[in-house]
C-alpha positions as CSV (number, residue, x, y, z in Angstrom):
1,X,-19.4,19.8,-32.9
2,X,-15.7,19.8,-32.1
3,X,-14.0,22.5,-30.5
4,X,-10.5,23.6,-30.6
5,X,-8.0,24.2,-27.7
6,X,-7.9,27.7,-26.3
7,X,-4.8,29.1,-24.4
8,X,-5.9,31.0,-21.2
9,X,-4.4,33.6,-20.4
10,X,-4.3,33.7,-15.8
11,X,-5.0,36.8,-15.1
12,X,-3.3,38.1,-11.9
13,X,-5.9,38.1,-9.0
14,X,-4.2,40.3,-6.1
15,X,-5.9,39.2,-3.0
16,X,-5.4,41.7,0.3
17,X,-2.8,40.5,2.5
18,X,-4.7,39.4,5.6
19,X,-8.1,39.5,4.2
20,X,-10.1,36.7,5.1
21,X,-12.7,35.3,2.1
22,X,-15.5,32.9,2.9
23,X,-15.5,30.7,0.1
24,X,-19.0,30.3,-1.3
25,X,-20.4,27.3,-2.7
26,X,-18.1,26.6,-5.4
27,X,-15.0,28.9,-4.8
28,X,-17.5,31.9,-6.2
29,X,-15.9,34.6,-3.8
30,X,-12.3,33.8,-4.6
31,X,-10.5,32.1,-7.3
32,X,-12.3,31.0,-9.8
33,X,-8.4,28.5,-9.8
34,X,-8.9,26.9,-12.9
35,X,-8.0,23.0,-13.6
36,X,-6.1,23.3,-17.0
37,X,-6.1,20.2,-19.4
38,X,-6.7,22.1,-23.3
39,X,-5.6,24.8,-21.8
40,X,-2.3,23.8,-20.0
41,X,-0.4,26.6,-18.8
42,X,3.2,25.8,-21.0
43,X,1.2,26.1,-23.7
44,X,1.4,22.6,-24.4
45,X,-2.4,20.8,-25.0
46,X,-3.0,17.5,-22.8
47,X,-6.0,15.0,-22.9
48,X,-7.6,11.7,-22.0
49,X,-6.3,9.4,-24.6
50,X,-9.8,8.0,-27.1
51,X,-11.8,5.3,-25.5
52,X,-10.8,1.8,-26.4
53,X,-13.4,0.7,-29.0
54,X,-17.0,-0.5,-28.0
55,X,-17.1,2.3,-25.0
56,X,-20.1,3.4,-23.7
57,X,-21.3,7.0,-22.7
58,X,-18.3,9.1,-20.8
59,X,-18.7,10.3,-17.6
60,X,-16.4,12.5,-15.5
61,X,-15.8,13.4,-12.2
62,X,-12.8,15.3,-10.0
63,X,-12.1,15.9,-6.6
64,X,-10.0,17.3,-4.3
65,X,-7.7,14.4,-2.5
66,X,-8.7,13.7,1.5
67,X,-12.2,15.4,1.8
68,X,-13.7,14.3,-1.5
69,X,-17.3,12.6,-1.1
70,X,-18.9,11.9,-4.5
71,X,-22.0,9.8,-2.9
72,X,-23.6,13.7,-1.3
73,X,-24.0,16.9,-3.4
74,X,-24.5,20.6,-2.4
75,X,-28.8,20.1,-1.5
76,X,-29.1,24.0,-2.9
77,X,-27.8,22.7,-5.9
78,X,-25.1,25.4,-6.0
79,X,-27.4,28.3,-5.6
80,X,-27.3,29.0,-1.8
81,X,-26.0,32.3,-0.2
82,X,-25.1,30.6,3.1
83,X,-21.1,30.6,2.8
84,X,-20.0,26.9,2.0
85,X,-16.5,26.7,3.3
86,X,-13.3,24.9,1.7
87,X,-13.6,22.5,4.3
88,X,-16.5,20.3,2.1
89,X,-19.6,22.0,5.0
90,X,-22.2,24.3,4.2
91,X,-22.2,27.0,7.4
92,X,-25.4,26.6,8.9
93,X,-25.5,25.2,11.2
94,X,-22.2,25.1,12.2
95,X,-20.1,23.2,11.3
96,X,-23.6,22.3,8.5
97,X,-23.8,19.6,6.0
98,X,-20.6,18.0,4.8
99,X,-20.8,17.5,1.0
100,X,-16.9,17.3,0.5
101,X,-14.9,18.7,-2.4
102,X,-16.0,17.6,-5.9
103,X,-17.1,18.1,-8.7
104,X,-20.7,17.3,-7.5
105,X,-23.9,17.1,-9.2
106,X,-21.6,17.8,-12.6
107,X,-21.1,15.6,-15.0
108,X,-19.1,15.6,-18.6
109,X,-20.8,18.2,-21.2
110,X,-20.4,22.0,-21.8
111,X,-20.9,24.2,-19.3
112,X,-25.0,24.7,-19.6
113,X,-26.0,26.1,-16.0
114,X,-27.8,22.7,-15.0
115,X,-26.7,19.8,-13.0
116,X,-26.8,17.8,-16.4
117,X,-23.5,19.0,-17.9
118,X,-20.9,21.4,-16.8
119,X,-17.2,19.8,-16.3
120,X,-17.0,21.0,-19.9
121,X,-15.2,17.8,-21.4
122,X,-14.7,18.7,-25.1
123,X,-13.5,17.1,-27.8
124,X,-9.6,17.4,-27.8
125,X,-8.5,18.9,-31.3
126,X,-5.2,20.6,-31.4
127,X,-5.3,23.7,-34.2
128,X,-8.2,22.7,-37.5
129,X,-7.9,19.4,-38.5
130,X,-5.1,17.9,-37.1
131,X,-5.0,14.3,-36.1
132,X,-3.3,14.4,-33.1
133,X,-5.8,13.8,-30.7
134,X,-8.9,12.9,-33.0
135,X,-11.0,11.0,-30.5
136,X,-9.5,12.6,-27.5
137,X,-10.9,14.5,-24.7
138,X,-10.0,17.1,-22.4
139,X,-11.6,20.1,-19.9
140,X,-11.7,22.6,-21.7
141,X,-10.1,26.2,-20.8
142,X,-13.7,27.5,-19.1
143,X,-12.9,24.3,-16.4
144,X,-12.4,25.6,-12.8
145,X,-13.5,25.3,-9.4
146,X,-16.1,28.0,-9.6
147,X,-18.4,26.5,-11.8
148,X,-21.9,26.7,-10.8
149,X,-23.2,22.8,-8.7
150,X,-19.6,22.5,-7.6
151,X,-19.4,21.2,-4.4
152,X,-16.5,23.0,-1.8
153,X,-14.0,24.9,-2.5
154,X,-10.3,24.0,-3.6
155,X,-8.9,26.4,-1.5
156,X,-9.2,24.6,1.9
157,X,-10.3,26.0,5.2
158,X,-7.4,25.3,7.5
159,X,-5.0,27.8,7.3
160,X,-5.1,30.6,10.3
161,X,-5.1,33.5,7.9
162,X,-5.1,36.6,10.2
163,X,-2.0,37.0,12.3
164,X,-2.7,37.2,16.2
165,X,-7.0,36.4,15.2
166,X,-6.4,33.1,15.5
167,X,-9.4,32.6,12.7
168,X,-9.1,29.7,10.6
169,X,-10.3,30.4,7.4
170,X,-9.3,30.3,3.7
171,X,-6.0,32.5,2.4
172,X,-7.4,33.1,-0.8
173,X,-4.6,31.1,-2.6
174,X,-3.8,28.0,-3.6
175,X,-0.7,26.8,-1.9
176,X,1.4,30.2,-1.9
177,X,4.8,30.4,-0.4
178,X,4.2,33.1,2.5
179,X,0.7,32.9,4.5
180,X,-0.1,36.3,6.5
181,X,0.3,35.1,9.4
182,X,3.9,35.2,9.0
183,X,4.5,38.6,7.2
184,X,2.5,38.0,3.5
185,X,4.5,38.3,0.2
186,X,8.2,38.3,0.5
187,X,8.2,36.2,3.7
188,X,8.9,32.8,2.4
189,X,7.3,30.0,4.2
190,X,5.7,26.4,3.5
191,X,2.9,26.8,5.9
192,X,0.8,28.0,3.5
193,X,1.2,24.8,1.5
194,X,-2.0,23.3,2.6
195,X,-4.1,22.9,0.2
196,X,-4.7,19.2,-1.4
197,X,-4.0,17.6,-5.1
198,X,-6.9,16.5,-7.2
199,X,-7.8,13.6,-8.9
200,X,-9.8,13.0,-12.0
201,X,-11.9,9.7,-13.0
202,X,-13.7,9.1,-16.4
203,X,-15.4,5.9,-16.9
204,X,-17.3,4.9,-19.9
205,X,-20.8,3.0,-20.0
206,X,-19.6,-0.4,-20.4
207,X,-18.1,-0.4,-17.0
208,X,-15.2,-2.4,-18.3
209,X,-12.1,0.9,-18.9
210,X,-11.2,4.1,-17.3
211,X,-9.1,7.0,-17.0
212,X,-7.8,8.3,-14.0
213,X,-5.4,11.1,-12.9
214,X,-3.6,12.7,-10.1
215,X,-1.7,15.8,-9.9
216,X,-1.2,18.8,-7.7
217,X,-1.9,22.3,-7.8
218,X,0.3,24.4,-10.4
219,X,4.1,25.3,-9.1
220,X,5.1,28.0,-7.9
221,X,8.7,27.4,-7.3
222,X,8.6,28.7,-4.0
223,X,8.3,32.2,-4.9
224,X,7.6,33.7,-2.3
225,X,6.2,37.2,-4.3
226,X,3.8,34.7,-6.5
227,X,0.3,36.6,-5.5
228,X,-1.2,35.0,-8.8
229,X,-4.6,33.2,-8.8
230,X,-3.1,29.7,-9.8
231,X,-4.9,26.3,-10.1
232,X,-4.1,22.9,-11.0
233,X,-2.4,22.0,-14.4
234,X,-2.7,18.5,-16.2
235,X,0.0,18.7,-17.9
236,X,2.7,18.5,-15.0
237,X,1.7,15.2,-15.7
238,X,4.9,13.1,-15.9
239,X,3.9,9.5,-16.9
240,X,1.1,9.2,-19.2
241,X,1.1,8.0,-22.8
242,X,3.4,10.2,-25.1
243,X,2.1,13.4,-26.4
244,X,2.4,13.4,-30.1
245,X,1.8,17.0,-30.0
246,X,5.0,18.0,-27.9
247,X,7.5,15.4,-27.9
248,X,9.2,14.4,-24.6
249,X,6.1,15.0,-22.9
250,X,4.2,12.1,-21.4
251,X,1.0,13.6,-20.5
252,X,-1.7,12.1,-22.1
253,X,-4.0,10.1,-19.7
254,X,-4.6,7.0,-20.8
255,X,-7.6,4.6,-21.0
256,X,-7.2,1.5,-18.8
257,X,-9.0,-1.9,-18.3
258,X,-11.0,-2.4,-15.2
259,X,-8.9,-5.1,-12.9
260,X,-10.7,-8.8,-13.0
261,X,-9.3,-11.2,-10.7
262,X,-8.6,-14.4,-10.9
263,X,-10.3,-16.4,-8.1
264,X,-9.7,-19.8,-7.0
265,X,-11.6,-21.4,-3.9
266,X,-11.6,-23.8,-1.3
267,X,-13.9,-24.8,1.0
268,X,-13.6,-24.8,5.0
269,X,-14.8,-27.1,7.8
270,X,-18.2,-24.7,8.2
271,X,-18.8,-24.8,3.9
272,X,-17.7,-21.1,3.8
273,X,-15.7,-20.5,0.8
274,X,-11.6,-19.6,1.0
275,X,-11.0,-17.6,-2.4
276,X,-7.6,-16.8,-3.1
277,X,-8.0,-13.7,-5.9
278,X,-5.1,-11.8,-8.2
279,X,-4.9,-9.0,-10.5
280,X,-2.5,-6.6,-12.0
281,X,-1.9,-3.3,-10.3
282,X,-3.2,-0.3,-12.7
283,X,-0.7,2.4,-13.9
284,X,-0.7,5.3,-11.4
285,X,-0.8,8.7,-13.8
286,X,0.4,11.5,-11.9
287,X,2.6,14.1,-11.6
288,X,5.6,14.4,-9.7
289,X,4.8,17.1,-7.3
290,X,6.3,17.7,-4.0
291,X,5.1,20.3,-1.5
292,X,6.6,19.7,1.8
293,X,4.9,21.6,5.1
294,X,7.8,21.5,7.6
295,X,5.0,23.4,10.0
296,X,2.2,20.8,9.3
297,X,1.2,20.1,13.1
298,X,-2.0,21.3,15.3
299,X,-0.6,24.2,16.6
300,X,-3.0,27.0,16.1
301,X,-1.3,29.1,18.6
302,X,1.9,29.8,16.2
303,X,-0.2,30.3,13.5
304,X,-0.3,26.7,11.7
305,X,-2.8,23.9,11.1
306,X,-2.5,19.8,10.6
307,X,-3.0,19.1,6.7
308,X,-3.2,15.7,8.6
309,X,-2.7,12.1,9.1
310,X,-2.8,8.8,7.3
311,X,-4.5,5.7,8.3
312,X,-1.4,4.4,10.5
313,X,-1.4,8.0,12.1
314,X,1.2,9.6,11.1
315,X,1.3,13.6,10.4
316,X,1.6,14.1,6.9
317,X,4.3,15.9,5.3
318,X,3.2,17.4,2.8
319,X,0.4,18.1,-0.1
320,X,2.4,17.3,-3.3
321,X,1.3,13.7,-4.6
322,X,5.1,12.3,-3.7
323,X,3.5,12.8,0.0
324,X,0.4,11.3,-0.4
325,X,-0.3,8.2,1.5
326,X,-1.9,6.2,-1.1
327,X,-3.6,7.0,-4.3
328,X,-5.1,3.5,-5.4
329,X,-6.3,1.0,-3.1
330,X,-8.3,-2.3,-3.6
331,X,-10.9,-4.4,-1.6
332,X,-13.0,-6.9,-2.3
333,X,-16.5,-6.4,-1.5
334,X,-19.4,-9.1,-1.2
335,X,-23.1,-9.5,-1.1
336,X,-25.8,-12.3,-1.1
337,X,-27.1,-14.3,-4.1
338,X,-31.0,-14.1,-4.2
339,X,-32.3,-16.3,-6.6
340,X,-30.4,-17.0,-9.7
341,X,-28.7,-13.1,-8.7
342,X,-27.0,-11.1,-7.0
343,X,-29.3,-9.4,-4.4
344,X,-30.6,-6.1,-5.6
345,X,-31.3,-4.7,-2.5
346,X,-28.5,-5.3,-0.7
347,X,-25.6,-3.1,-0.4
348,X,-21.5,-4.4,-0.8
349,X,-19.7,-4.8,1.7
350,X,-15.8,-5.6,2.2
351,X,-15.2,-8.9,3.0
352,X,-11.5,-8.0,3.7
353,X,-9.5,-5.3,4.5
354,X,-8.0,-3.0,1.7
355,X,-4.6,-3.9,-0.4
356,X,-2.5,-0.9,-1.0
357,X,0.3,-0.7,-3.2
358,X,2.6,1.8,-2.7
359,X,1.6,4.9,-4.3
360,X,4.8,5.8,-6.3
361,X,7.4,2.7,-6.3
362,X,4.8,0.4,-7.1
363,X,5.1,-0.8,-10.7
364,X,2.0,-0.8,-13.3
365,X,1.4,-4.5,-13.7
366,X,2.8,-5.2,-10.7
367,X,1.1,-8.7,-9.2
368,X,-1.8,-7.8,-6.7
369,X,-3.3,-10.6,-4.3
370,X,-5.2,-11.2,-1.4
371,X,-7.4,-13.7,0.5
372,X,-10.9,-13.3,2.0
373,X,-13.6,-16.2,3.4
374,X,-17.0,-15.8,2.5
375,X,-20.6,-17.6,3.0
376,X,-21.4,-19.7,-0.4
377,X,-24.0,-18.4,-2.3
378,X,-22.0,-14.9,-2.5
379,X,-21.3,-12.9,-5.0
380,X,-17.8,-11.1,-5.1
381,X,-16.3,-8.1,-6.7
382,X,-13.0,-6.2,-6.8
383,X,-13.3,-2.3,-6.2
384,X,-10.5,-0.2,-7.1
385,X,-10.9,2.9,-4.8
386,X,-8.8,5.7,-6.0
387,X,-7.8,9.0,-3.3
388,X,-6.7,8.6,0.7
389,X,-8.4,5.8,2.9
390,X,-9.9,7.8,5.3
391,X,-8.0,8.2,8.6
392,X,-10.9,8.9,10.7
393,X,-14.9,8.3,11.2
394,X,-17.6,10.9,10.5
395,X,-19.8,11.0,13.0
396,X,-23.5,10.8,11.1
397,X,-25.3,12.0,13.9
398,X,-23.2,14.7,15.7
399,X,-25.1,15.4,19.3
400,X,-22.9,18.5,20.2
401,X,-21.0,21.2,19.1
402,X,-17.5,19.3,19.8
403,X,-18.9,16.4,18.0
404,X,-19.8,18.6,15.0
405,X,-16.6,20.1,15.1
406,X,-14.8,17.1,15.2
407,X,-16.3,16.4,11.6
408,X,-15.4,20.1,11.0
409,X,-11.3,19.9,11.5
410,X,-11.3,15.7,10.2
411,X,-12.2,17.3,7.0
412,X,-10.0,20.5,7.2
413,X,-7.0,18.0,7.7
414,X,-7.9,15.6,5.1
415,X,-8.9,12.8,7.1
416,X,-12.5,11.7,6.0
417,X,-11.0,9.9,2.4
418,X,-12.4,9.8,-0.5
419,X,-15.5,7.9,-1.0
420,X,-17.1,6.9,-4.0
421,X,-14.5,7.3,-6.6
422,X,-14.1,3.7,-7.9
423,X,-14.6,1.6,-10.6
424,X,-15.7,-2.1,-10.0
425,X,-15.1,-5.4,-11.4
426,X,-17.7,-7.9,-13.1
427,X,-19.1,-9.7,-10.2
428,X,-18.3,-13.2,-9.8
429,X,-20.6,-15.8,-7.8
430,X,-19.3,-18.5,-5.8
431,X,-22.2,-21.2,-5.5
432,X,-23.1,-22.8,-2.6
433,X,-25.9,-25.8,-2.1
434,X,-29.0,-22.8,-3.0
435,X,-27.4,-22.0,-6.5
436,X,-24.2,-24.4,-7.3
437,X,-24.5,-26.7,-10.2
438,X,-26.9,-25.0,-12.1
439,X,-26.4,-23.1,-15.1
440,X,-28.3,-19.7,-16.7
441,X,-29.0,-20.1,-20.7
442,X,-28.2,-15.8,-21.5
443,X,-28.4,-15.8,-25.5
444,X,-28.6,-18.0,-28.4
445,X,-28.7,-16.5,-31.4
446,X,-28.2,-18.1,-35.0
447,X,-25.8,-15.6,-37.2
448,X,-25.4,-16.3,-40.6
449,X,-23.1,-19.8,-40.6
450,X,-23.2,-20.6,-36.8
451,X,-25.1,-21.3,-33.8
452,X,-24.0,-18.8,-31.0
453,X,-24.9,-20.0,-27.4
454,X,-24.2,-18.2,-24.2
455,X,-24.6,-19.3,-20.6
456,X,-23.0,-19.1,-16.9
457,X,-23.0,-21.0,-13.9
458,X,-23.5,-19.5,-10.5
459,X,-21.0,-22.1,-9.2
460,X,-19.5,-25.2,-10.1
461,X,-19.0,-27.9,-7.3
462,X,-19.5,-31.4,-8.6
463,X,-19.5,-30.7,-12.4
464,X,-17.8,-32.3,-15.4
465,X,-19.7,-30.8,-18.7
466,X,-22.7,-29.0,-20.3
467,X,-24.6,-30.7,-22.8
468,X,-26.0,-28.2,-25.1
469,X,-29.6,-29.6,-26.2
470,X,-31.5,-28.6,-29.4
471,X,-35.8,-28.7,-29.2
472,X,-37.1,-28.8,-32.9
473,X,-40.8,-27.2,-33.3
474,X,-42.5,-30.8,-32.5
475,X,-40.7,-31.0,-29.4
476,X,-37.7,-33.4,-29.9
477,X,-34.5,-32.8,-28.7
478,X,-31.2,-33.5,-30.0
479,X,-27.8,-32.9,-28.1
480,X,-26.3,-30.9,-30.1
481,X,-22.6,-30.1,-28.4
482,X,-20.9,-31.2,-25.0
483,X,-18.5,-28.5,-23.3
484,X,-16.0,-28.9,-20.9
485,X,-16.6,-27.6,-17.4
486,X,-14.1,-24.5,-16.1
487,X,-14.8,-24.5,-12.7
488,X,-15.8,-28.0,-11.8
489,X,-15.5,-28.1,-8.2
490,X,-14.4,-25.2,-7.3
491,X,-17.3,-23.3,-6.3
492,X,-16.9,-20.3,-8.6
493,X,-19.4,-20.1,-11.5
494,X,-17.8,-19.0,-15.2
495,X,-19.2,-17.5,-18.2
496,X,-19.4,-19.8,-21.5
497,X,-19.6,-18.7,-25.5
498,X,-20.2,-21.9,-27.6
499,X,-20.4,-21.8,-31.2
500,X,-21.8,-24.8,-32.9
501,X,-22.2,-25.0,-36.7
502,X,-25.6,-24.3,-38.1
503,X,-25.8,-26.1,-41.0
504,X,-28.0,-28.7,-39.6
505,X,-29.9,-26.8,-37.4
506,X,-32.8,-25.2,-39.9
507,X,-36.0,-27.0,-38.1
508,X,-34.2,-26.3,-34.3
509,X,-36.8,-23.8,-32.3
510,X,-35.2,-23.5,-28.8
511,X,-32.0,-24.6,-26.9
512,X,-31.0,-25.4,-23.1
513,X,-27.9,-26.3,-21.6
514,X,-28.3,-29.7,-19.3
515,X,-25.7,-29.7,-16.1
516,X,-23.9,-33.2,-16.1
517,X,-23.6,-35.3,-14.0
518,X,-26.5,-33.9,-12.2
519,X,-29.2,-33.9,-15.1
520,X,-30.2,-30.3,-14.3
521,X,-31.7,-28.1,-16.8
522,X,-31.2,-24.4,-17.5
523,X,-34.2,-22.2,-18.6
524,X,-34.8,-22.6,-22.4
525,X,-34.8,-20.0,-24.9
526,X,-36.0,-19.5,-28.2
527,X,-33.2,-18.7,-30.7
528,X,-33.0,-15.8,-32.2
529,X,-31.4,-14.6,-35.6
530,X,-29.0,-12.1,-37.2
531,X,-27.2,-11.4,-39.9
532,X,-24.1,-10.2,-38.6
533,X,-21.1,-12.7,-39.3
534,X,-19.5,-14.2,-36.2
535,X,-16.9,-13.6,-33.9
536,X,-14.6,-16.2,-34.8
537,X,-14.6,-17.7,-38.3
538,X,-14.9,-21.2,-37.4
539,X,-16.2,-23.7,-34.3
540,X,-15.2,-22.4,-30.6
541,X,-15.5,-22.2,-27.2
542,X,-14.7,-19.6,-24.9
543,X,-14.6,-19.6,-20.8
544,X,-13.8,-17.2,-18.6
């Protein structure tokens, strides 16, 4: 059933000056600071553009920049009365379990109570009927960091709250211009500008397009008397696709495809395999935020706290997304071949360090490269990591108090990352003397004029072609098509399509694909048939 965009109304949300609220599990005792997509704040509807065609089910996640962690959730699934601070760690013990700032054990549906659904991504529909954004998507105008199986709190626990207490706690706002340690309202200040942008991800079942965002929390234009319970607002957004529904504004997130490198290989003294691998950069959509801390050092003593440090160490200056570090990075990741596979049981890893555009300056498109070495028989992918490369190491087994609370202020500052939001390339295997030179028959299916054949190689080292061989039901075989190899001797396996005309194939029961020059044969399967027409309307070969 499709809904149609409501127009919050914010509510003012005077907070105490001075008062100090622990944040519950999802923002419950403050806030709720809502993250406005249908319900932008100008008035103005944004959404995630419609899926490219062939998309499979949508999921959605956000998070809050430098302490997300998608891969743990809240273990009281939202329900516990133990306070759960801003800082990503339930309270007990202290400094507890870390489960970052996210949107948790939610995923994309109405808002039902259960971990099931909750980030309330509705169908995008601007007034009744109109086209505008049939297709689209958006969070609806019930989204905010309060919802029940949120993990954290978007109001971050670093800010010393309580003149002369020297508690560091949350202020109850999201990035206000005066902080009560330095009079309250009418005092204006930046160091209360501490709290972090968010990012957004959908991906869709195919694993082959996304949508991602990044923005930061709504402006305040450094009002210093702004005591309203603002959140974050999608459509600051400055360089998405164009909304049709307000022209001149370009804040429609758009659907993107995965990056798939191209890989070429050589091979060292030792047989380990040199790949040389390129992609395009993705567009960055964002906003164009700025919120400079001028007092963003550790210096609890005058009242102010790090919002932290990037990977090379340096302070950072601000929490607007011009400040940020990074916002996409990419790194290719490896794991054994067992079998004819990729090993099920074993986990990637990186088998290089990270590429990082720059996260503003760099241009979508932009040529993306780098060069690894890895053992043959590997598979390879490319991970696009999107948020902050972490800038220091959580300690997983913290011994003493000082260890725990070294987890404790890494997070405050925004120095554990993100981790987990990514989207991953189609794994490529590089073959080695256990798998090369041998290929893997997939599909072969007979449509309604053709004969539609489907293999790959785990990786190509001494090969020139693929026969394609036909087995009739008395078990003779006929070579029915030769293909050219796309790899060869290279290492890297490919994926083939072959369509061979079916007019003379009535009596043919089975196919397999033979390896030349090496005479090797792949599995054979029996072909089955549909009726829907083909791809292409005549004979043809694909590789890739």
């Amino acid at each position: 059933m499709k809904r149609t965009l409501q127009f919050m109304a914010i509510g003012a949300i005077i907070a105490t000056v001075g008062a100090v609220g622990q944040a519950m599990a999802n923002c419950q005792s403050e806030g709720p600071y809502p993250v406005t997509q249908c319900a932008t704040r100008g008035g103005t509807p944004a959404w995630f553009a419609p899926a490219p065609s062939g998309s499979g089910p949508i999921s959605a996640t956000w998070w809050l920049l430098g302490s997300g962690n998608r891969p743990v959730v809240d273990p009281t699934g939202g329900t516990s009365t133990t306070p759960v601070d801003g800082d990503g760690f339930i309270d007990t013990p202290n400094p507890g379990v870390f489960i970052g700032n996210d949107a948790g054990a939610l995923t994309s549906g109405p808002a039902t109570g259960d971990p099931t659904g909750g980030l309330d991504l509705v169908d995008a529909v601007v007034g009744s009927g109109s086209p505008f954004a049939a297709g689209g998507l958006c969070f609806s105008a019930s989204a905010n960091w309060a919802l029940p199986f949120i993990d954290g709190c978007s109001d971050q626990n670093r800010t010393y709250a309580v003149l002369g207490a020297g508690i560091n706690a949350s202020d109850n706002y999201i990035n206000p211009y005066f902080t009560a340690a330095t009079g309250g309202p009418g005092y204006l200040t930046d160091y209360g500008l501490v709290d972090s942008p968010m990012g957004v991800l959908l991906t869709e079942g195919t694993g082959l397009h996304f949508a991602a965002a990044f923005f930061s929390s709504t402006d305040r234009g450094q009002d210093e008397n702004d005591i309203f319970d603002k959140g974050y607002d999608m459509g600051a957004i400055i360089n998405g696709d164009p909304n049709p529904a307000a022209l001149g504004k370009n804040d429609i997130v758009p659907w993107q495809p995965v990056p798939q490198p191209s890989i070429t290989a050589a091979i060292d003294p030792n047989g380990n395999r040199i790949l040389s691998l390129g992609w395009p950069h993705i567009r960055v959509i964002r906003d164009a935020s700025s919120r400079p801390n001028t007092g963003a050092m550790v210096d609890g003593a005058s009242g102010r706290h790090t919002i932290g440090k990037d990977r090379f160490n340096t302070p950072m200056p601000g929490v607007g997304i011009l400040e940020q570090p990074e916002l996409v990075s990419y790194v290719v990741e490896r794991k054994p071949i067992v079998g004819l596979d990729c090993d099920a049981n074993a986990p990637w890893v990186a088998a290089g360090p990270a590429v990082v555009p720059h996260p503003i300056s760099t241009p979508a498109g932009a040529p993306q490269s780098t060069s690894v070495t890895v053992p043959p028989d590997t598979c390879v992918r490319l991970q696009t990591r999107f948020g902050r490369i972490p800038s220091e190491t959580f300690i997983t087994t913290p011994a003493t108090l000082a260890s725990r609370n070294t987890n404790r202020f890494a997070s405050q500052a925004g120095n554990l990352g993100d981790l987990g939001y990514n989207v991953n390339s189609q794994a490529k295997k590089i073959g080695g003397p256990l798998v090369g030179d041998k290929a893997v028959l997939k599909r072969a299916t007979m449509n309604q004029r053709n004969l539609v054949v489907e293999f790959e190689t785990l990786g190509e080292l001494a090969v020139q072609s693929f026969q394609i061989v036909a087995k009739d039901r008395r078990g003779a075989t006929t070579v029915i098509d030769t293909v050219e190899c796309a790899q060869c001797s290279s290492g890297i396996g490919s994926d083939y399509r072959v369509e061979v005309p079916g007019a003379n194939l009535r009596n043919v029961k089975s196919v397999f694909v033979v390896v030349q020059p090496s005479g090797t044969a792949s599995n054979e399967i029996d072909i089955s048939q549909t009726s829907q027409r083909p791809e292409t309307p005549s004979r043809g070969r694909t590789n890739r």
